[in-house]
C-alpha positions in Angstrom: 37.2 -62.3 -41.2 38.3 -61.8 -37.5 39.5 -58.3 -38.4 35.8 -57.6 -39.5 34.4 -59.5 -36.6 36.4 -57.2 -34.2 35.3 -53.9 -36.2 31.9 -55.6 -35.2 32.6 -56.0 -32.2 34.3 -52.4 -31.1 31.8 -50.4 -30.5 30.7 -53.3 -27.6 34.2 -53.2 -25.8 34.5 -49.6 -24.5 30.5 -49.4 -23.7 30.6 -52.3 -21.4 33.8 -53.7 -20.4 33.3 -56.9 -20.7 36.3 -59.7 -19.3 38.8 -60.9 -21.4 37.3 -64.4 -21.4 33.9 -63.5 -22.5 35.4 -61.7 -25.4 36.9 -64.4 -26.6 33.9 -66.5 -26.1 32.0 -64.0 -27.8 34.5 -63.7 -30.9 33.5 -67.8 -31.2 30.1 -67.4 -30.9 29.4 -64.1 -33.5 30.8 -66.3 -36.3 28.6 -68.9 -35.6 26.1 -66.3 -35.3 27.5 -64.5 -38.9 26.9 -67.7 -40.3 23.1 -68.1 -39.4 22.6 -64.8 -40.0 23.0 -64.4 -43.4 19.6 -64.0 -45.8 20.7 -67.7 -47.0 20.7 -69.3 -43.5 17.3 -68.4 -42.5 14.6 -71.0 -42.9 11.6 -70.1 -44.8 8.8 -69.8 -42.9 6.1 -72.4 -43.5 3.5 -71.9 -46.3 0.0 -73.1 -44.7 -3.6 -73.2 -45.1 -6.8 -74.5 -43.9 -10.5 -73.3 -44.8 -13.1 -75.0 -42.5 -17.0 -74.5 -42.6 -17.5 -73.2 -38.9 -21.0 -75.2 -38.6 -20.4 -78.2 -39.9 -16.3 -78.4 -38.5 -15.7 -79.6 -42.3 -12.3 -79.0 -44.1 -12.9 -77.3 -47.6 -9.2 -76.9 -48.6 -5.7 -77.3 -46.8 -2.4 -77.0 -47.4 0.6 -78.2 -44.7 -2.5 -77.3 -42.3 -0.3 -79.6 -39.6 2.9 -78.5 -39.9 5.0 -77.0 -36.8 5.1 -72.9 -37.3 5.1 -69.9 -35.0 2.0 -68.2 -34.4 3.1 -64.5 -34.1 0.4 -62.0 -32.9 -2.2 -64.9 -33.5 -1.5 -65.8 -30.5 -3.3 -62.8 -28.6 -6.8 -64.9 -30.1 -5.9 -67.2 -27.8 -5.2 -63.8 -24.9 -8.5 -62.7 -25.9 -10.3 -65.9 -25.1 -8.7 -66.2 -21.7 -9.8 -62.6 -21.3 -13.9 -63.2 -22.4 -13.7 -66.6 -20.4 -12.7 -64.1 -17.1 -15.5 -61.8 -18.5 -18.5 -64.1 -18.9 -17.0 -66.2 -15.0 -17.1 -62.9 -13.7 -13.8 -62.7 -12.5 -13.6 -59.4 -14.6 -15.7 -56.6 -16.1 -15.5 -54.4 -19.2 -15.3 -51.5 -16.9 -12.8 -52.8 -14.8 -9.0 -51.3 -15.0 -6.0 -52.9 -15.8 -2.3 -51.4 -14.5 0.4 -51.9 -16.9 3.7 -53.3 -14.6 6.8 -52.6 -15.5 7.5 -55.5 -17.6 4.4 -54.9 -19.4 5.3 -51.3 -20.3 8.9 -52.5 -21.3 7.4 -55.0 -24.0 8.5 -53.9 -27.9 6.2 -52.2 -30.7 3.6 -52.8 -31.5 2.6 -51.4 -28.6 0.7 -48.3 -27.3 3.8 -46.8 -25.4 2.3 -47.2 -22.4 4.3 -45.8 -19.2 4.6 -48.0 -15.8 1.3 -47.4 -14.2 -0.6 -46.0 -16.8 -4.1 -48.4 -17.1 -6.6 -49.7 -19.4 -9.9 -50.3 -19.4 -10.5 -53.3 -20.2 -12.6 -53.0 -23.5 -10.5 -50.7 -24.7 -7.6 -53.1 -23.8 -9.8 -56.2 -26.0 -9.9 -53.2 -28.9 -6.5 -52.8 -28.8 -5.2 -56.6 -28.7 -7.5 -57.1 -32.1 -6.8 -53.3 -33.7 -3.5 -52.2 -32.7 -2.0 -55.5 -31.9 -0.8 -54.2 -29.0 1.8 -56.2 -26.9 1.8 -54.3 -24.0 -1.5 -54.5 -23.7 -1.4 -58.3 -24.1 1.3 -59.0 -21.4 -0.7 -56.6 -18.8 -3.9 -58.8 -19.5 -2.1 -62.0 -18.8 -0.2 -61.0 -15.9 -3.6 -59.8 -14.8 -5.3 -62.6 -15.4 -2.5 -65.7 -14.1 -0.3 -63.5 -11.8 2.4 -63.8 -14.4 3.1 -63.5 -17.7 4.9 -67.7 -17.2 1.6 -68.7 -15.4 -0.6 -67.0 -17.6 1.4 -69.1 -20.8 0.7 -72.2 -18.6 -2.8 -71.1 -18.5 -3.3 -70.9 -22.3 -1.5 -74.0 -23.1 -3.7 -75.8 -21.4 -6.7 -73.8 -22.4 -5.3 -74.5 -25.9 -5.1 -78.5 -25.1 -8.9 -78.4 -23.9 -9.9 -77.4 -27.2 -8.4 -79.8 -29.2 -5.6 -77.6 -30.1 -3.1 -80.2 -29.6 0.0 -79.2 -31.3 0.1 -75.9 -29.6 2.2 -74.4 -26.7 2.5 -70.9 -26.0 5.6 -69.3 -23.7 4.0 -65.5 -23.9 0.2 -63.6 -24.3 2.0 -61.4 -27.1 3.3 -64.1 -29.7 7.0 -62.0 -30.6 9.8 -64.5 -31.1 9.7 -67.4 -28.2 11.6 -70.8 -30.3 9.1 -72.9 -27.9 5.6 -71.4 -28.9 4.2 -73.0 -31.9 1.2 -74.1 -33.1 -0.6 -75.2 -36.5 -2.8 -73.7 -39.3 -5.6 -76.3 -38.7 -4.8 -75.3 -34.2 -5.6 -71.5 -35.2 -8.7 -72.6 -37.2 -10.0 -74.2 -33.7 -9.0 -71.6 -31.9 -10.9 -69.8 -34.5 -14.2 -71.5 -34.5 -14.1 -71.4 -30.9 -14.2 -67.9 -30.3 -17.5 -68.0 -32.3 -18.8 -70.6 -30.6 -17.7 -70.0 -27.2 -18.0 -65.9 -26.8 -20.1 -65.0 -29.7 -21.2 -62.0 -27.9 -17.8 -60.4 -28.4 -17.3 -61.7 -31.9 -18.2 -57.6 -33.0 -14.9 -56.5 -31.3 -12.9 -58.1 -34.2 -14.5 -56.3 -36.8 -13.8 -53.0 -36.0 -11.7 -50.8 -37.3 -10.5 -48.0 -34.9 -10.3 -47.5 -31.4 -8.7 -44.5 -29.6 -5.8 -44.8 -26.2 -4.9 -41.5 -24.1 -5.9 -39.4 -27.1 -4.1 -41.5 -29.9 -6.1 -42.9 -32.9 -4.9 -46.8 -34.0 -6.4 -47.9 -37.1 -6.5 -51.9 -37.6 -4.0 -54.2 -39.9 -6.6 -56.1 -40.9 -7.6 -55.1 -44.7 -8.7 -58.3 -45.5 -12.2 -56.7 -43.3 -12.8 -54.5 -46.4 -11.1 -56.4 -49.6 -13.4 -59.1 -49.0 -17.4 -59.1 -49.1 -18.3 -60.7 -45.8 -15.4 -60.5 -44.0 -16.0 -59.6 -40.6 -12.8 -60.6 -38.2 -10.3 -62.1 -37.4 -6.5 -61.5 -36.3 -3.8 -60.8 -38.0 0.3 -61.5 -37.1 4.0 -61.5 -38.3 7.4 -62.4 -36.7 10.3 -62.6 -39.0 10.2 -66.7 -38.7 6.3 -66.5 -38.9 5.7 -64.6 -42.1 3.0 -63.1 -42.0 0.0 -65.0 -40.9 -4.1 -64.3 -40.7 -7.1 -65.5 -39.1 -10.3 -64.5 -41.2 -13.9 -65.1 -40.5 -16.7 -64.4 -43.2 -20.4 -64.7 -43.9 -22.2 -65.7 -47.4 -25.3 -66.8 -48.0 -26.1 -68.0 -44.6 -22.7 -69.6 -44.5 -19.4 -69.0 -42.0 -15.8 -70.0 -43.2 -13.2 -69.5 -40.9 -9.7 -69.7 -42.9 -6.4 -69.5 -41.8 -3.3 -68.1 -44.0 0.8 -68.8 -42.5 4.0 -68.0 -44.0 3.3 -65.7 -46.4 6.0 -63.5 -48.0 4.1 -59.9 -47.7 1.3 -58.4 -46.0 -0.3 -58.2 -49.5 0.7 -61.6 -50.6 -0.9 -63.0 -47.6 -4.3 -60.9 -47.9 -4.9 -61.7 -51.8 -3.9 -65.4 -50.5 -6.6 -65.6 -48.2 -9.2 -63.6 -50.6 -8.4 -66.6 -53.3 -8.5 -69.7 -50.7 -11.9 -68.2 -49.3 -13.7 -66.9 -52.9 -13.3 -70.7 -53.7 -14.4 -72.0 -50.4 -17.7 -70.3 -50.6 -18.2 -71.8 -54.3 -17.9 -75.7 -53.0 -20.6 -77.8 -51.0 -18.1 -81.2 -49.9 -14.8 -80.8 -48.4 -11.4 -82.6 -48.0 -13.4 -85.5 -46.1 -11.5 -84.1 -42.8 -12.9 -82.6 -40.0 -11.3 -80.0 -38.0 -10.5 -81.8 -34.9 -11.7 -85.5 -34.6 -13.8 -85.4 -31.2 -12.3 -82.7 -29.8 -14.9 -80.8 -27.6 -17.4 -78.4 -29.9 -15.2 -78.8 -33.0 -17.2 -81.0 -35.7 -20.2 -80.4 -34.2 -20.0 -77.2 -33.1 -23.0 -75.0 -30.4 -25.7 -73.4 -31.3 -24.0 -70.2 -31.3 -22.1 -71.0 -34.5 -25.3 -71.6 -36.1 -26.6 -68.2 -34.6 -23.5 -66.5 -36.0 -23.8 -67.8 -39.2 -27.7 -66.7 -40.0 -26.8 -62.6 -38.4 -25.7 -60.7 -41.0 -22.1 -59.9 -41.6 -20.9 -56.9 -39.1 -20.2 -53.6 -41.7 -16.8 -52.8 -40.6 -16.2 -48.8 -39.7 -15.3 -46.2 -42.1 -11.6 -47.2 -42.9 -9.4 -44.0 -42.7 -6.4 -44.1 -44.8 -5.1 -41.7 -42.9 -3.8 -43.5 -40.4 -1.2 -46.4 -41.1 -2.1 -49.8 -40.6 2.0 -50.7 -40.7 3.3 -52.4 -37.5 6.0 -50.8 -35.5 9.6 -53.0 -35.1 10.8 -53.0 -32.0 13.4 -50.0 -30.1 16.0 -52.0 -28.8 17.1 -50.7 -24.8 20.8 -51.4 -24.4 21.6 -53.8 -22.0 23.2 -52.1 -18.6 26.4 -53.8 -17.0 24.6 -55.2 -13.9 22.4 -57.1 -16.2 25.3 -58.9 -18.6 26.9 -60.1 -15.7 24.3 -62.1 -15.1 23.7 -63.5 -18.2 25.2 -66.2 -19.8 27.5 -66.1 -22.9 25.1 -66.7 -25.8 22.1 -64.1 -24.0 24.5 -61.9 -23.5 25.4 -61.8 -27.2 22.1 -61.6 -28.0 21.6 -59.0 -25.9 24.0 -56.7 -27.3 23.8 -57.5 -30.9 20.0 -57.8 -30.8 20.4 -61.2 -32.7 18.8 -63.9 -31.2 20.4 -67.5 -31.7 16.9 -69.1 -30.5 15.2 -67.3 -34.0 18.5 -67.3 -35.7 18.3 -70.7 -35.1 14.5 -72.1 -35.5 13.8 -74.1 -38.7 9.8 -74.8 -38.8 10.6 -76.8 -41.8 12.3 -78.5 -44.6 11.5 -75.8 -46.7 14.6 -73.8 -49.1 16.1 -71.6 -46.9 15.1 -68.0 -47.3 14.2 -64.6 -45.7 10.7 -62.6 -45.8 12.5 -60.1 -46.7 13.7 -62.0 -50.2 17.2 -61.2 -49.0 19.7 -57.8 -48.8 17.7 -55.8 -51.6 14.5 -55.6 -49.2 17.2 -53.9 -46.1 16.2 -50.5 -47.2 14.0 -47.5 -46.1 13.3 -43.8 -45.7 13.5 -41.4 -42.8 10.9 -39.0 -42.8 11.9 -36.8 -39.8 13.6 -37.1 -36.1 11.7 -36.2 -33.0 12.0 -35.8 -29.1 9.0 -37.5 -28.5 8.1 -41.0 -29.5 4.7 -40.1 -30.4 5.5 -37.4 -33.2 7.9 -39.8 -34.8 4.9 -42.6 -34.9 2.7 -39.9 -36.4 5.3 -39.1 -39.0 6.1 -42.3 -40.1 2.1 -43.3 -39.9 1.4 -40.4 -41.9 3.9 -40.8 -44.5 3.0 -44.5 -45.5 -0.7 -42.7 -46.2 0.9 -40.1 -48.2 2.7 -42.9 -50.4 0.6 -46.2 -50.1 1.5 -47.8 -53.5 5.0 -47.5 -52.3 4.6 -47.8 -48.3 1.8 -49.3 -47.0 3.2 -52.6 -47.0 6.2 -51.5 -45.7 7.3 -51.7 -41.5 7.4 -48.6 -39.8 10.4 -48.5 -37.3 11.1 -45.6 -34.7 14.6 -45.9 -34.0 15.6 -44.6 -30.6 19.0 -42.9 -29.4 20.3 -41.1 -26.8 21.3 -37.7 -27.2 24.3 -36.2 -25.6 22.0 -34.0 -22.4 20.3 -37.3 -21.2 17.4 -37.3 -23.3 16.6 -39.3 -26.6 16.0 -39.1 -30.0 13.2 -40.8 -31.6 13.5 -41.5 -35.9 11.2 -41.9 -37.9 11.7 -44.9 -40.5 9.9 -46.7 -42.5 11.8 -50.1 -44.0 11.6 -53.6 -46.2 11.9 -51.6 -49.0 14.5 -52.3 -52.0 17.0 -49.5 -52.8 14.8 -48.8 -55.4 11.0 -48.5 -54.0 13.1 -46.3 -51.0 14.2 -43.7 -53.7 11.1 -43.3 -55.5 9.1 -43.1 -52.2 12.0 -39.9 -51.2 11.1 -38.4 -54.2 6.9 -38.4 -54.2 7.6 -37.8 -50.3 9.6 -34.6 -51.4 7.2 -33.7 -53.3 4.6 -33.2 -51.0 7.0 -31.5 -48.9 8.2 -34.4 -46.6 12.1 -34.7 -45.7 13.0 -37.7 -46.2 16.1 -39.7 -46.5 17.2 -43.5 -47.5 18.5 -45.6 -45.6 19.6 -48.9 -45.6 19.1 -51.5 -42.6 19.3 -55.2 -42.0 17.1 -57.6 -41.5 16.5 -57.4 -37.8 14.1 -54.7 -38.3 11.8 -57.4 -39.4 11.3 -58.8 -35.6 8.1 -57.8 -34.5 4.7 -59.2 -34.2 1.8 -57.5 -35.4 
């Protein structure tokens, strides 16, 4: 075991340097950290539901609807609100520009690779928060909007506790892996039903499709918006202790549901989930007896522009082009410099190095049997379909090889692993993983035969941190 641990832990000791007495430290700590990390240690993420009628604030169906989860990218609903509350007080316009900061250009994929300084119109930066998910673009809005990315967290907490959302904090705009920000299915569902009834005039945003950035096309993750006849927003999101989650808002027969989906296994799974809870929903005239939020401001008996939402006709969503992949991108881990170790402490700076964090390594939402999205080691594989200079050719490479192969890769996570090459530059690889050992060899083979290079590989299950 300790022999293993230290071929583990060699390639950390010449980069850095690190003193005798963190080593040793860190030795204790990886085992602990071995231990959690195995598929068998992780908790599973919670399983919830809740279908409400957004008129009436009436519960149709629910399932663990109160339980303690993580929201993942949900969370940038509640970034969007902030943002149409600035928009409609005046404090902003949809013309005005947003500069991305440093820290705002240095946030993980999904993300639209923005540089320090580069900015964003700010409807384009609302298209991209809904479409692309887009982190970056969510931690530039809320430093923005509160002066920091901390204050701006404060700022939707309470925000979130003015609507009745009561089980919900949020630590970040973006929603990857915080162990403090939580919330519920039945808190998304408010948040849900407020966004109709608060900012109805920006509802339209979440059903589109596409939206382009500095010359780059981003196609949504939302499919739901064109599996299922009325379907016209929400959000969707995924962290590894999330699953993956969705908000969806739909229109029948002068009707609007709002349902919310957590923990489910797949991106699939969660989408034919959601289809199923909300096909029934639609069918049924009397509820659970429960309202959404007992006298919480709006919520059982929501504003007239619910009502006015619910009589327009569903938004057609644009022309879906498959094209372009709808896959989130994982995050490219930066090595951590010298200067910044020594002024972490032991367990960070672990982290830091090993890119496992004992916060998420740690997190159980629930009683549930312990398990892993990924259904354990056979889901740690997938292809590499070409290595680039440039970030944005490996994107489009990856992108364009889950279109060429959809049955195989369309649910899959598209990583672009970067390096450092040996004149100063970087190498950027395009990869596409969660696949089993399997799925990775028959997706080589089509690939080859449309001409693709490709290659399997085989991961771990740290390329499933990312919010999308």
């Amino acid at each position: 075991m300790l022999r293993s641990l230290a071929g583990g832990l060699g390639w950390i000791l010449p980069r850095f340097r690190l003193p005798v007495r963190i080593v040793a430290v860190l030795a204790l700590v990886s085992m602990a950290v071995l231990a959690l990390g195995s598929p068998e240690a992780y908790a599973k993420p919670v399983a919830a539901s809740i279908i409400v009628d957004a008129e009436t604030g009436e519960v149709l169906s629910r399932s663990n609807a109160d339980t303690l989860t993580y929201p993942a990218s949900l969370t940038k609903m509640m970034t969007l609100y902030m943002l149409f509350d600035a928009i409609d007080s005046g404090k902003v316009s949809l013309t005005d520009k947003i500069t991305f900061s440093a820290n705002a250009a240095g946030e993980p994929a999904t993300n639209l690779n923005a540089k320090p300084g580069y900015t964003i119109q700010v409807e384009t930066a609302i298209l991209a928060l809904v479409i692309r998910s887009a982190n970056d673009v969510a931690t530039a809005v809320g430093e923005h909007l509160g002066g920091s990315e901390k204050e701006f967290a404060r700022m939707m907490t309470a925000k979130a506790r003015a609507l009745g959302m009561k089980n919900t904090t949020f630590r970040n705009a973006h929603g990857l892996p915080n162990a403090d920000q939580r919330t519920t299915a039945r808190d998304m569902a408010v948040l849900g039903v407020a966004l109709l009834r608060d900012h109805p005039d920006y509802y339209d945003y979440f059903s589109r499709s596409k939206f382009s950035y500095r010359g780059v096309s981003y196609a949504t993750h939302n499919r739901v918006l064109r599996k299922f006849t009325g379907a016209d927003g929400m959000k969707t999101g995924y962290i590894r202790a999330s699953g993956f989650n969705l908000v969806t808002s739909a229109h029948r027969d002068g009707r609007r549901l709002v349902g919310v989906v957590l923990g489910g296994s797949s991106a699939a799974s969660r989408d034919k989930h959601m289809i199923d809870l909300m096909a029934k929903a639609f069918k049924i005239q009397q509820g659970t007896g429960d309202v959404l939020v007992a006298k919480a401001p709006g919520s059982a008996g929501p504003a007239k522009a619910i009502a006015v939402a619910a009589a327009a006709p569903a938004a057609q969503p644009a022309t879906y082009d498959d094209s372009v992949a709808v896959a989130a991108l994982a995050p490219v881990v930066k090595p951590a410099t010298q200067e910044e170790l020594d002024d972490l402490d032991t367990a960070t700076t672990l982290a830091a190095m090993t890119s496992v964090s004992l916060a998420s390594a740690q997190a159980k939402p629930d009683d549930q049997a312990v398990a892993n999205v990924w259904d354990g080691q056979d889901r740690f594989y997938g292809v590499q379909v070409g290595a680039y200079s440039k970030y944005n050719p490996a994107q489009k490479a990856a992108q364009k090889a889950t279109a060429t192969v959809p049955n195989l890769l369309a649910d899959a996570r598209i990583v672009i692993d970067q390096s450092k090459t040996g004149n100063g530059g970087s190498l950027y690889r395009a990869r596409v993983f969660g696949l089993t050992k399997d799925a990775a060899e028959d997706a080589c083979v089509a690939l080859k035969k449309k001409r693709t290079d490709c290659l399997v590989i085989q991961g771990d299950s740290n390329v499933a941190q990312t919010a999308q």
